[in-house]
Structures are given as structure tokens and as C-alpha cells.
C-alpha positions in Angstrom: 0.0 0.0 0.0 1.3 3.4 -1.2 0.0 6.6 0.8 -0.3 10.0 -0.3 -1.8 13.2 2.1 -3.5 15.9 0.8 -2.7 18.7 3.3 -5.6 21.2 4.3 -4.7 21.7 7.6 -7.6 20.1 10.1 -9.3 18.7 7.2 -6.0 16.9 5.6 -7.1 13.4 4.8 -4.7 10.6 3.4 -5.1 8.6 -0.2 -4.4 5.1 0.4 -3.8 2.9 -3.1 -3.0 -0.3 -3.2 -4.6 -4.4 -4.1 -7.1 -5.5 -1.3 -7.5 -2.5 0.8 -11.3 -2.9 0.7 -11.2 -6.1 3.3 -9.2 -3.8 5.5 -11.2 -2.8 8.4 -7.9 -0.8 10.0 -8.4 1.5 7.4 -11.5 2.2 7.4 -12.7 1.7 11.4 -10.6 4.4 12.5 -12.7 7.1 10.2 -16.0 5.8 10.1 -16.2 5.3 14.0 -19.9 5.7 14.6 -22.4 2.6 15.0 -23.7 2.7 11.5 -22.5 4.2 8.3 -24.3 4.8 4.9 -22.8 3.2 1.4 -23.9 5.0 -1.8 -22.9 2.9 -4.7 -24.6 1.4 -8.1 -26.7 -1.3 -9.8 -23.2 -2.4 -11.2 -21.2 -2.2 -8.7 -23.5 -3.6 -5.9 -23.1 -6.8 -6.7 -19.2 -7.4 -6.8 -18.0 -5.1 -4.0 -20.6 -3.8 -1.6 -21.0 -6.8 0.2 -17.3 -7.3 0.7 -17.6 -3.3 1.8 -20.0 -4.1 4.6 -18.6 -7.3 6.0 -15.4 -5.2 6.6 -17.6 -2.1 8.4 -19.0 -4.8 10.6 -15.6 -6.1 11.6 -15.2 -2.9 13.4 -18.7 -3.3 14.8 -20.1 -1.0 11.9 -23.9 -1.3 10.9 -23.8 -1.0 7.2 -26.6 0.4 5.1 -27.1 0.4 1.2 -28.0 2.6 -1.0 -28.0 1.5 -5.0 -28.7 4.1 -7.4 -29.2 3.5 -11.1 -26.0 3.3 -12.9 -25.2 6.2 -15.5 -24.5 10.1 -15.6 -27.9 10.6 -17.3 -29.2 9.6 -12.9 -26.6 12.5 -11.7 -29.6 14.7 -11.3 -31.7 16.8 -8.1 -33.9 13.0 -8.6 -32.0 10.7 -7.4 -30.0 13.0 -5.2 -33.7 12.7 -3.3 -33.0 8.9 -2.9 -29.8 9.5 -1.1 -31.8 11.6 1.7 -34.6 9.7 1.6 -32.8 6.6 3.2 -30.9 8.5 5.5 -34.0 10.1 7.0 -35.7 6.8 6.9 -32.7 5.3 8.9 -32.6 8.1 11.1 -28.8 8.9 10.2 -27.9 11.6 12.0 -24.8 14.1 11.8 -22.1 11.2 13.1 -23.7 9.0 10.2 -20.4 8.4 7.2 -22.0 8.4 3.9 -19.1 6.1 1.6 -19.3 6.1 -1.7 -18.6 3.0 -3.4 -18.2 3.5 -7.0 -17.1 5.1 -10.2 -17.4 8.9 -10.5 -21.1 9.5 -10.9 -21.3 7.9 -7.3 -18.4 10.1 -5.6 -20.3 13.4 -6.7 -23.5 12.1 -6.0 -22.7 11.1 -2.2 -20.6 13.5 -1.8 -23.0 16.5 -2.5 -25.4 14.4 -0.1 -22.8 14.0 2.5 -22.2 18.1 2.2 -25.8 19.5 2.5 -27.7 16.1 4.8 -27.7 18.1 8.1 -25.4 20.7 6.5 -22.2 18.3 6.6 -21.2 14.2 7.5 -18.4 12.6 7.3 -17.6 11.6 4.0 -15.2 8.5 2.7 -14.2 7.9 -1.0 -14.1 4.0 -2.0 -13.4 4.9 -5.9 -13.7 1.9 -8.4 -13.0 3.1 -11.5 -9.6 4.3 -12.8 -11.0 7.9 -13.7 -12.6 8.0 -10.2 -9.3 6.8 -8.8 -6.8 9.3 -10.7 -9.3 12.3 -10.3 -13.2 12.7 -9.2 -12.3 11.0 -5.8 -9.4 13.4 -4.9 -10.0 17.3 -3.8 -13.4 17.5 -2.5 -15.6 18.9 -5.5 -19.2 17.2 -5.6 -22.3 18.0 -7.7 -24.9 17.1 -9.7 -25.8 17.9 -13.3 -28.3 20.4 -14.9 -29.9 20.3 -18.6 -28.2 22.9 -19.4 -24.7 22.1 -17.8 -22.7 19.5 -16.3 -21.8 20.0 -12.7 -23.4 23.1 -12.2 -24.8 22.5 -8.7 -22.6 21.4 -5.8 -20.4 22.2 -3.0 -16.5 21.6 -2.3 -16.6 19.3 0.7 -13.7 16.8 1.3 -13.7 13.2 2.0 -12.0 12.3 5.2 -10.2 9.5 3.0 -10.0 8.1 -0.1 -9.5 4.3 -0.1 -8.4 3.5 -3.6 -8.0 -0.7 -4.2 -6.7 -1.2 -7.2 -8.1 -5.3 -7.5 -11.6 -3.3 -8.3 -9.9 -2.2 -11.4 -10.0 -5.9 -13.1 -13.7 -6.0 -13.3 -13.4 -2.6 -15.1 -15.0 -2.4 -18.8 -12.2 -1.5 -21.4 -13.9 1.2 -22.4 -14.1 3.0 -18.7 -10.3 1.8 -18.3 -9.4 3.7 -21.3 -11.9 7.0 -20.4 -9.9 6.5 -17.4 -6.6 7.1 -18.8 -7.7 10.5 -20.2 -7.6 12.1 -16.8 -4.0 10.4 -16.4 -2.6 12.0 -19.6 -4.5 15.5 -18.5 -1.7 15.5 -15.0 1.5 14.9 -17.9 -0.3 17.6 -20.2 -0.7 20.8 -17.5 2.2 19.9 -15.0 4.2 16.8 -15.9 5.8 16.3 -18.4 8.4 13.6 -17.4 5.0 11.7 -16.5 3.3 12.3 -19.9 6.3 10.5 -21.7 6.7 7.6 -19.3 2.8 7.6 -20.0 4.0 7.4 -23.8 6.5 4.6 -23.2 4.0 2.4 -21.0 0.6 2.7 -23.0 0.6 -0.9 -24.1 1.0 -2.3 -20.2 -1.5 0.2 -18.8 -4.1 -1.2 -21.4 -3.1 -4.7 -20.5 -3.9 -4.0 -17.3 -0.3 -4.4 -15.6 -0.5 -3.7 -12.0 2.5 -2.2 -11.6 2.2 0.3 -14.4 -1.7 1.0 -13.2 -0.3 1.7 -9.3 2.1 4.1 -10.9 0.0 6.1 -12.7 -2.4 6.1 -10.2 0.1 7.2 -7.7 2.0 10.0 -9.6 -1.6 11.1 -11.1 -3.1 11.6 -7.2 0.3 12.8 -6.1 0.2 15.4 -8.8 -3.3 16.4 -8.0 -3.1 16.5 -4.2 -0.2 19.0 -4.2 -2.8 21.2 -6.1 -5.4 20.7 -4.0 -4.0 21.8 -1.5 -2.2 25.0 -2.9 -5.9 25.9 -4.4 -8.7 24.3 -2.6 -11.4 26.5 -4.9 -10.3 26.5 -7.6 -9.1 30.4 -7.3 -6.2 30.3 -9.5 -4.1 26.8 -10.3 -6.9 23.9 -9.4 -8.5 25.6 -12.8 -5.5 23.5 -14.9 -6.9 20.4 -13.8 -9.4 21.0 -16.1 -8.0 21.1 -19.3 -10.1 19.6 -22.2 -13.0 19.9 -19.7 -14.5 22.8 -21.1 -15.2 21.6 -24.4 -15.9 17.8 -22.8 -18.4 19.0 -20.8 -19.9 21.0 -24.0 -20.0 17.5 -25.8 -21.6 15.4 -22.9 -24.1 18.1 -22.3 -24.6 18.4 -26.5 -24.6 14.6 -26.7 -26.8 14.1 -24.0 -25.8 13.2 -20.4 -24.7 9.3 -20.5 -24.1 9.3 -24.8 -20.3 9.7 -24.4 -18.2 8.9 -20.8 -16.7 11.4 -19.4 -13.3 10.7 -20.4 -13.7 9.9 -24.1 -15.6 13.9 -23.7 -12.3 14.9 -22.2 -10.0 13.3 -24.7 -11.9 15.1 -27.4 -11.9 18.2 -25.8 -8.2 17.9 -24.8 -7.6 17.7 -28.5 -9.3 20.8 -29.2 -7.7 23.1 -26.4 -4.3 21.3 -28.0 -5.4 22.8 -31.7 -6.6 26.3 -30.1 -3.3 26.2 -28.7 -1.3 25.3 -31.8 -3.3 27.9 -33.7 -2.2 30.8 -31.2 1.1 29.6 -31.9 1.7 28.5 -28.1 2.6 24.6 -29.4 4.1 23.6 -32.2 2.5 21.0 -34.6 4.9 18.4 -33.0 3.2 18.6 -29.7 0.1 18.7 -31.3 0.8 15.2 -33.0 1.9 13.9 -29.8 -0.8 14.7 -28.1 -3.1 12.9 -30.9 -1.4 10.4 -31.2 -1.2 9.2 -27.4 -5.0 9.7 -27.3 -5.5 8.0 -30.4 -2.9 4.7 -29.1 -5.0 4.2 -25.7 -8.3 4.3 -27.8 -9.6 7.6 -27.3 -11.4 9.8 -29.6 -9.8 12.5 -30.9 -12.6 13.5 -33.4 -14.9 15.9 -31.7 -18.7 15.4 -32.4 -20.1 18.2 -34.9 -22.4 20.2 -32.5 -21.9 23.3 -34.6 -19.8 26.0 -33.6 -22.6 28.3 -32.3 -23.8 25.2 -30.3 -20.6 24.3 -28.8 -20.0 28.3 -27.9 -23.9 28.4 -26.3 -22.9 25.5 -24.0 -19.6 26.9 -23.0 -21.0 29.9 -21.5 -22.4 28.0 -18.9 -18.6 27.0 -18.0 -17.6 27.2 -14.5 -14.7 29.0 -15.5 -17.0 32.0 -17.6 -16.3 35.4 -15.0 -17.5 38.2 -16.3 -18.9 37.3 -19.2 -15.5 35.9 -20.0 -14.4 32.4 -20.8 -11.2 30.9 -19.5 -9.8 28.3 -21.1 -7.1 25.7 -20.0 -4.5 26.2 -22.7 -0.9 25.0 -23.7 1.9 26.4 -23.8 4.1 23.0 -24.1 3.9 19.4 -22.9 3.6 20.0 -19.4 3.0 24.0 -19.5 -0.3 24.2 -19.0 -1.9 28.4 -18.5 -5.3 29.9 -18.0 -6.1 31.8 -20.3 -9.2 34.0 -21.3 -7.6 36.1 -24.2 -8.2 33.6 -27.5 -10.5 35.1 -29.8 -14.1 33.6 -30.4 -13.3 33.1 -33.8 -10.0 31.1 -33.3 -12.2 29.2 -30.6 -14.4 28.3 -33.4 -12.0 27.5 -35.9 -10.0 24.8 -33.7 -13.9 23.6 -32.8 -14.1 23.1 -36.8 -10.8 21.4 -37.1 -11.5 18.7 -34.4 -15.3 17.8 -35.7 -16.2 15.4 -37.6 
């Protein structure tokens, strides 16, 4: 078991990675300690981990209840947020009461927004089981739900008090989630890292095959990277913004598609490739990077092909970015592998031209 701490002061919490860490009550009794806890998880990933989940909580004397949600981002919604605090105020939780979320990323934001506002705060614990949820949504505290008209719109930044992140969950993972996965690990190499992107480069085929060793790494350095901004920018004032790079344009597609059409990381690829040819386009990266970039994406299976929403569409969705203040978009730009810059000075018509060039 690695460990990594993502320093807040009081509200610091450690990130514990490693193969069977979910039948390891030491780790978990010490944080829950309360008589009963709440899991939030999944219809698919109920039935291979939660009950292994709750015969650890009851090793420490922990009554364990479930709640399954419907599996998809198209449930990340105000309606089944209601099914969350419907059990807990029919099980009489109360403000001692962990709510743990067992699951991909859908299910971190979803428990965690109702472990933020259920009695105005519980404890929270992160039991991430997908490899995007283990690299990203699970770290730093941001939880919300979605809205028609954006992704993530409505939330609160509340942190977990610790993110347990076994890595045996990841060999029931679909291909296709492992490689949407892998999206937010080449993100960390793109803005910060860029020893890390080409080791990424040079071990592509192994993290595919699902080698333990490489998947611990990248898990490791990708948390590591993202804990030490974290906790250098805990709202996202100034430097937490990099770590969304490609999001912009990912959450444009997703919403565009239709919450649930594309996951979250094939979004993110694509939109990675078109903050990549904005870039290019400024002259900020050269058309080397630029083929790098696509050409990673493209060896891990990722789409780098952009689905043709229209430029006016794509623009209409992107003003309900996060990241708009006053009236002004800020992108997450390049200015190099590993040089990644906020930046809210390209013009609308060089956004829309590097929209053009990455659509089908």
C-alpha cells in the first residue's frame, strides 16, 4: 500500500492505493467510528463489492446500510440526489452517520454532495472503483450534480475524510471505462508533468493490459500530482482551474450529446484535442506537440474527433462553463507538454476555428 496526504490543515485526509484494501477494516474503522454508516454505490457495482464493503464495516462493529442508485450520468440529477436523503432520514442517520461512496465517478459526486448538505455536513469517505474516479473525481473535494443545461453546475466543495483506492476493483473494469480513465491520467503529464506524460508514452501498451504495476504508478503519480494542487488551491481560485483542461469543451460535448451518450473521459479526450489545436493555432505549441498529443490519445483508444455540434452550439454550451467570469471564458490552454496556462484572451473566432478542425 502506497499513501499520499492531501494537506488542508484540520481537514487533511490521506489517499491510500494499493490491491485489497477494501477487506481492511484498520483502514476504514478508524474514520468511520460511529455505530452505523451509509454506502452509496450502483446497480453495477453492488453486486461485486458492496457486500465485501460491509462485512469489513462490521468487523469494526459498523452497521452498514445500502444505497443502490441507477448506474449512468444521465441519474446525476436533483432526482436521485432525493434517494440518497430519503434513506438517510428513513434510517434516522444523523450528523455522526459516514455516507461512503462505493463506486465510479457519478457515485463520488453524488454522495458526496449528499454527505455536504444532509444536516449541513457528515463525514464523507471515497471507495473509488473506476480508474477515472481513482486518478481524479475521488481526490479534492468537488461534488455536484448535473443540470440540462450544464454538467456539474450545482454542488459544494466538501472533502472526504479518506479516499481508499483498491486497485483489484480495477479488473472488473469495462475496457472502455479503463481507457476513459486514462484520459484524466494524460490531463496531469499535459498541464504539470511532463516527465509523466512521456513515461505515459512509453508504457501505454502495459497500462491497457492492465499491468498492475504500471496501473499503481499512474495512479500514484496522477493523485500525487493532484493533491499537491489541491491543497495549494482548494477552490479553484487560481491553479486547481489547470486540472481541467479539455473539460471545457468535454463537458460541452456530454451536455450536447446528451448526459450518459459519451463517458466522461472519451468527452475529455476530445476536448483535450481541441484546447491542444486552439493552442497550436495561437502559436503556443508547435505542430509536433500537437501530433503527440493525438497520437497518445488515439494509441489508448480515445477519440480524438470531436462530435459536430456546430460551432454556435458548442459556444452556447460553453457559457455556462464554470470557469466564464464576467462574461468571460477561461480556457485551460498550452503552452508545451507539461505548461499548462489559463487563459481568457483567445478570440471567439479562433475558438471556433479549432472547434471546426477537431469535428467530424
Amino acid at each position: 500500500m502506497q499513501t499520499l496526504n492531501v494537506s488542508l490543515g484540520d481537514r487533511s485526509y490521506p489517499i491510500r492505493i494499493g490491491c485489497g484494501l477494501l477487506g481492511r477494516n484498520e483502514l476504514l474503522g478508524p474514520v468511520v467510528r460511529a455505530r452505523k454508516a451509509a454506502i452509496v454505490t450502483n446497480e453495477t457495482v453492488a453486486p461485486l463489492y458492496l457486500e465485501r464493503l460491509v462485512a469489513t464495516l462490521n468487523q469494526s462493529g459498523v452497521a452498514a446500510y445500502s444505497i443502490v442508485l441507477p448506474d449512468g450520468e444521465a441519474f446525476k440529477t436533483w432526482e436521485t440526489l432525493n434517494v440518497i436523503f430519503d434513506r438517510l432520514l428513513l434510517e434516522h442517520c444523523d450528523r455522526r452517520t459516514p455516507v461512503i461512496a462505493l463506486g465510479g465517478g457519478v457515485v463520488g459526486d453524488m454522495a458526496g454532495f449528499a454527505a455536504a448538505t444532509y444536516q449541513r455536513g457528515v463525514p464523507f469517505v471515497q471507495v473509488p472503483t473506476t480508474l477515472l474516479a481513482q486518478v481524479d473525481s475521488s481526490v479534492g473535494g468537488k461534488t455536484a450534480i448535473n443540470h440540462p443545461l450544464g454538467k456539474n453546475m450545482i454542488g459544494a466543495f466538501y472533502q472526504p475524510r479518506l479516499v481508499l483506492a483498491d486497485t483489484d476493483t480495477l479488473s472488473t473494469l469495462p475496457d472502455q471505462e479503463l481507457r476513459a480513465g486514462l484520459a484524466e491520467v494524460i490531463k496531469y503529464g499535459l498541464i504539470r508533468d511532463p516527465g509523466f506524460f512521456a513515461w505515459i508514452e512509453d508504457n501505454a501498451e502495459l497500462l491497457l493490459g492492465r499491468s498492475p504495476e504500471a496501473l499503481a504508478y499512474a495512479i500514484h503519480r496522477s493523485c500525487r500530482n493532484k493533491a499537491e494542487v489541491v491543497a495549494a488551491d482548494e477552490t479553484e481560485q487560481g491553479e486547481r482551474a489547470l486540472l481541467n483542461l479539455g473539460h471545457t469543451f468535454g463537458h460541452a460535448i456530454e451536455a450536447g450529446m446528451g448526459f450518459g451518450a459519451w463517458l466522461h473521459g472519451e468527452a475529455v479526450a476530445a476536448g483535450t484535442v481541441i484546447a491542444a489545436e486552439l493552442s497550436c493555432r495561437l502559436g503556443w505549441i508547435g505542430p509536433a506537440d500537437l501530433g503527440r498529443i493525438r497520437l497518445l490519445m488515439e494509441r489508448v483508444g480515445l477519440p480524438v474527433v470531436a462530435p459536430d455540434l456546430g460551432v454556435e452550439r458548442y459556444l452556447a454550451l460553453m457559457a455556462h462553463d464554470k470557469k466564464v467570469e464576467d462574461g468571460r471564458l477561461r480556457l485551460i490552454l498550452l503552452r508545451g507538454i507539461g505548461q499548462g496556462v489559463i487563459s481568457d484572451q483567445a478570440p471567439v473566432a479562433a475558438i471556433g476555428d479549432a472547434i471546426l478542425a477537431s469535428c467530424r
